[in-house]
C-alpha positions as CSV (number, residue, x, y, z in Angstrom):
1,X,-89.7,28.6,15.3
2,X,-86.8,26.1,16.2
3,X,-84.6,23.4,15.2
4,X,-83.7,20.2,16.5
5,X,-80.0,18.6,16.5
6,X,-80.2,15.5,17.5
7,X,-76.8,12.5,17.4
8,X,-76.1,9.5,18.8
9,X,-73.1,9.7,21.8
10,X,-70.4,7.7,21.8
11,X,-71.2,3.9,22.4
12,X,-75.0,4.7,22.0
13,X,-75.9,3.4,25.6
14,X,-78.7,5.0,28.3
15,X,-75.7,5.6,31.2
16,X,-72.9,7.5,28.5
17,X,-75.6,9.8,27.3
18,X,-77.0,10.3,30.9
19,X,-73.7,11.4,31.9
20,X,-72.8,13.1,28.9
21,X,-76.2,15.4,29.4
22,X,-75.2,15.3,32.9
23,X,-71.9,17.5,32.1
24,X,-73.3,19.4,29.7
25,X,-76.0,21.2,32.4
26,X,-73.1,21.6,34.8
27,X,-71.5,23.6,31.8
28,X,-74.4,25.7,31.0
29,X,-76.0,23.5,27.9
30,X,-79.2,21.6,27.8
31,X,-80.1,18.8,26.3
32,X,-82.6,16.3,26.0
33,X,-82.6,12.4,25.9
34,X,-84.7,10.4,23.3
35,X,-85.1,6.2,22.5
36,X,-82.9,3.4,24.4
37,X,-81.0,1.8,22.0
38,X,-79.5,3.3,21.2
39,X,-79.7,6.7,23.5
40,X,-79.4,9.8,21.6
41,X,-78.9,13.2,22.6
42,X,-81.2,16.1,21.8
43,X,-80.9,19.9,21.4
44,X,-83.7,22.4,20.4
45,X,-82.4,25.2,18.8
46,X,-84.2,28.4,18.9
47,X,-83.0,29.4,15.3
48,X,-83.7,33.3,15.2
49,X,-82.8,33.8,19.2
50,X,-78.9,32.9,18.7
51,X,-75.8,34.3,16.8
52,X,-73.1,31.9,15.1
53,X,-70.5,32.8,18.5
54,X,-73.6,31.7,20.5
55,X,-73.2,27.6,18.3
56,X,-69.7,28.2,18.3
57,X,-69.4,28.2,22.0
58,X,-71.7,25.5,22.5
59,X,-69.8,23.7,20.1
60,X,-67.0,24.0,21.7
61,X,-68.7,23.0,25.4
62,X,-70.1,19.6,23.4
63,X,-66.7,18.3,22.1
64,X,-65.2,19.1,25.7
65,X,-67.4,17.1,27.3
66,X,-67.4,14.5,24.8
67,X,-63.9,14.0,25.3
68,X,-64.9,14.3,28.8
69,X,-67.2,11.9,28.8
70,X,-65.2,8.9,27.1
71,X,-62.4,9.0,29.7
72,X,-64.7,7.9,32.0
């Protein structure tokens, strides 16, 4: 049993959300990619397996490298 969370990051194109999953691995998250135009960004959520801290956190990691992400 799972969920999925899926949004569109920032200017929608295949590169930003590349990058953007990119910096998410290297900070412990994974995601997945889906469509071209625009690109969005995935996450499967194992609802039953994870606590509130547990989204919190990765909450926190996906803003981060959001900001991250749009200064380039």
């Amino acid at each position: 049993l799972g969920a999925m969370i899926a949004f569109t990051p920032l200017d929608g194109r295949p590169e930003t959300a590349k990058r953007f999953m990119t910096m998410l691995y290297e900070a412990g998250v994974i995601a997945f990619s889906a469509g071209s135009n625009p690109a969005r960004v995935r996450f499967l959520v194992p609802i039953g397996a994870v606590t509130t801290d547990d989204i919190d956190a990765v909450c926190r990691i996906v803003e981060d490298t959001l900001a991250r992400t749009a200064q380039g």
